[in-house]
C-alpha positions in Angstrom: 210.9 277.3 144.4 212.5 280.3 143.1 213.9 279.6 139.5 211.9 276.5 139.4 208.0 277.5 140.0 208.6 281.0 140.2 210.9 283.9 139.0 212.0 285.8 141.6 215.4 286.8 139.9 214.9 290.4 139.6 213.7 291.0 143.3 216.8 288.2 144.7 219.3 290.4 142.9 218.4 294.0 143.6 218.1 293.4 147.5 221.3 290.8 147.3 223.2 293.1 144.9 222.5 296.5 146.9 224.1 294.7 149.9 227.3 293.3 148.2 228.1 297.2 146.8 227.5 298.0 150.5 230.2 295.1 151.2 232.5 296.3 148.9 231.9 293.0 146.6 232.5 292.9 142.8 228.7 292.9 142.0 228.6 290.6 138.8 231.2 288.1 140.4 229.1 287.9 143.3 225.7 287.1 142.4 225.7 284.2 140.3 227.2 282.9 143.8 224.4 283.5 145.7 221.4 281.5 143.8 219.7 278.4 145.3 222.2 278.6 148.3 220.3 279.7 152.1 220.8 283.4 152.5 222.9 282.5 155.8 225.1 280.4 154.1 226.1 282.4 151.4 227.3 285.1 154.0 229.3 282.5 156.0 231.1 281.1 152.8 232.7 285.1 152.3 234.0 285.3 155.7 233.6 289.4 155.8 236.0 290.2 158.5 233.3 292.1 161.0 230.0 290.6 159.8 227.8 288.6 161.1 226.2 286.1 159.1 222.5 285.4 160.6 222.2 289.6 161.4 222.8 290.2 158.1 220.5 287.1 156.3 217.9 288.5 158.7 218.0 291.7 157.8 218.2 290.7 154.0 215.5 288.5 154.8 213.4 291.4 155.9 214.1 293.3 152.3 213.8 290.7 150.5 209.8 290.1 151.9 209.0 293.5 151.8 210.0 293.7 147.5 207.9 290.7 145.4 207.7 293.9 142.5 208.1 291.5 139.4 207.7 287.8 141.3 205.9 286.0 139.1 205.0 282.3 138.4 207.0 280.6 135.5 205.5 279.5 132.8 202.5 276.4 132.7 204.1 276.2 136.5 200.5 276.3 138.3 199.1 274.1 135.9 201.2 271.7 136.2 201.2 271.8 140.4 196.8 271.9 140.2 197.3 268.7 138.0 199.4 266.4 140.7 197.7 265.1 143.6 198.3 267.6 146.8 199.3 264.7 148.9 202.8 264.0 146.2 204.5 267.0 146.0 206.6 269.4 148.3 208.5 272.5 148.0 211.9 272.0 149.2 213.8 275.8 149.5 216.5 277.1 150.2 214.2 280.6 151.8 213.2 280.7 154.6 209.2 280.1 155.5 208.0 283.7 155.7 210.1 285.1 152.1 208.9 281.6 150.5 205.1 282.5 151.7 205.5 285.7 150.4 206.4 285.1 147.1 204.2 281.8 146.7 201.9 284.3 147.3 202.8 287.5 145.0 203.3 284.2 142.4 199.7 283.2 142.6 200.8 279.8 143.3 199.0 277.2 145.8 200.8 276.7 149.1 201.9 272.8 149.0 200.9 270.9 152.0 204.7 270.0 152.4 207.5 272.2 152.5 210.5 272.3 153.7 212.2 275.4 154.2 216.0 277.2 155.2 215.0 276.5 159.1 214.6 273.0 158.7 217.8 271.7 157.7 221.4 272.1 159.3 223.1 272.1 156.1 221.2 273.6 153.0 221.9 272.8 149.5 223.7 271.4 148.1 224.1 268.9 150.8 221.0 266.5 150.7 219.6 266.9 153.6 216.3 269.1 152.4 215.6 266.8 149.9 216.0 263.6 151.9 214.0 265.5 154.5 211.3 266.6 152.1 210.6 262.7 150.4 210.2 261.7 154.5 207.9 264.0 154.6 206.1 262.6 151.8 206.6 259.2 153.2 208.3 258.3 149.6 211.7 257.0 148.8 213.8 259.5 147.3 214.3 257.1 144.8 210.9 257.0 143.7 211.1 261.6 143.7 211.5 263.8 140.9 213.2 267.1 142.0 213.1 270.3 139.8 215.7 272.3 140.3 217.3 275.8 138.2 221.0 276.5 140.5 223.9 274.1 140.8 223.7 273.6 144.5 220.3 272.6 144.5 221.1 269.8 141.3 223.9 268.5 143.1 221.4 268.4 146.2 219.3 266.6 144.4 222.0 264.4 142.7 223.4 263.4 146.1 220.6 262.7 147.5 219.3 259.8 144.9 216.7 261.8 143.7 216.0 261.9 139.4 216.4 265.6 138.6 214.9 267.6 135.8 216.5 271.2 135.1 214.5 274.4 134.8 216.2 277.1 132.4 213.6 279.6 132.6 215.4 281.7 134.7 219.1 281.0 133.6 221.3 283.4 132.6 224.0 280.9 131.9 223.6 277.7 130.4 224.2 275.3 133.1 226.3 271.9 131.6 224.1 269.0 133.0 223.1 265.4 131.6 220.0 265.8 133.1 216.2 266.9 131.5 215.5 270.6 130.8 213.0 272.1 130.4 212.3 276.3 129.7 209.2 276.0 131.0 205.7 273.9 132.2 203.7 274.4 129.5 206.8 271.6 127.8 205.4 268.9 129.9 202.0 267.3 131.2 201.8 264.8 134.4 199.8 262.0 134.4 198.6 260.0 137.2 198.4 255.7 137.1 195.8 253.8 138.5 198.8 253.0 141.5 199.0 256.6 142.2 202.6 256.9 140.7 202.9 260.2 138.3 204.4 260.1 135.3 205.8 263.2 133.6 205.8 262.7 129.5 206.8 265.5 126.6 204.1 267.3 125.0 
């Protein structure tokens, strides 16, 4: 979701940056850390002597739904969900359900009828779980599911999981190495839908 339907950078890192200064945490080194990774997570991987890691995803939680200043939806991004079938595609993020509504919402963008969200999984990205979780879901093979995906957790999510992955630069501030598609933005691709219901994404 964020980085791949919708930018949410600016928001993410003024609530995420704020609290690593009030850490003590080198600022710059920090947040590239902290992109596509559950909120939780990224807390527990620092080990902060004295801090708790859901208290403090909570409470950055809490900032984080209360500023959507700048959220918007990336480019040709709601075309392109309005043209698939509702019943094929999910959101599978590493927010939790109530900051993913929120900025689906401030986005302008549809609410799936599949997601899969931070309190669904034991393990977010980029273990596989969320995306096995989310083809299920679907009732698909994960064989047979395209993931988008911006952050390196989430493509190696999607990698492990047997998934074909296309890349999302829209939001990147540093080119990420990958052999798989990229794409800067929607309006760079069209879906189309067979006869069998499979989807086919083609170049424009």
């Amino acid at each position: 979701m964020d980085g791949t339907i919708l930018n949410s950078l600016a928001s993410a890192e003024r609530i995420w940056g704020n609290w690593a200064r009030r850490k003590g945490l080198d600022v710059e080194t920090f947040l590239p850390t902290m992109h596509g990774v559950r909120g939780v997570d990224t807390i527990r991987r620092l080990a902060l002597p004295g801090v708790d890691p859901e208290t403090e995803a909570a409470e950055i939680e809490r900032e984080e739904i209360d500023d959507v200043e700048g959220i918007v939806a990336i480019d040709g991004a709601v075309a392109f969900l309005n043209a698939l079938p509702p019943q094929s595609w999910a959101i599978v993020t590493s927010a939790p359900l109530a900051l993913a509504l929120r900025r689906l919402e401030a986005a302008g963008i549809p609410v799936p009828r599949t997601m899969v969200t931070a309190e669904d999984v034991s393990i977010g990205k980029p273990n596989p779980e969320c995306y096995l979780l989310g083809a299920e879901k679907l009732g698909v093979d994960i064989a047979d599911c395209l993931v988008f995906e911006d952050a390196p957790a989430g493509i190696q999510a999607g990698e492990a999981a047997g998934a074909e992955v296309i890349v999302v630069t829209a939001t990147q501030v540093h080119a990420i190495a990958t052999a798989h598609p990229a794409i800067a933005s929607y309006d760079a691709i069209a879906a189309h839908v067979g006869k069998d219901g499979k989807i086919s994404i083609v170049s424009r």
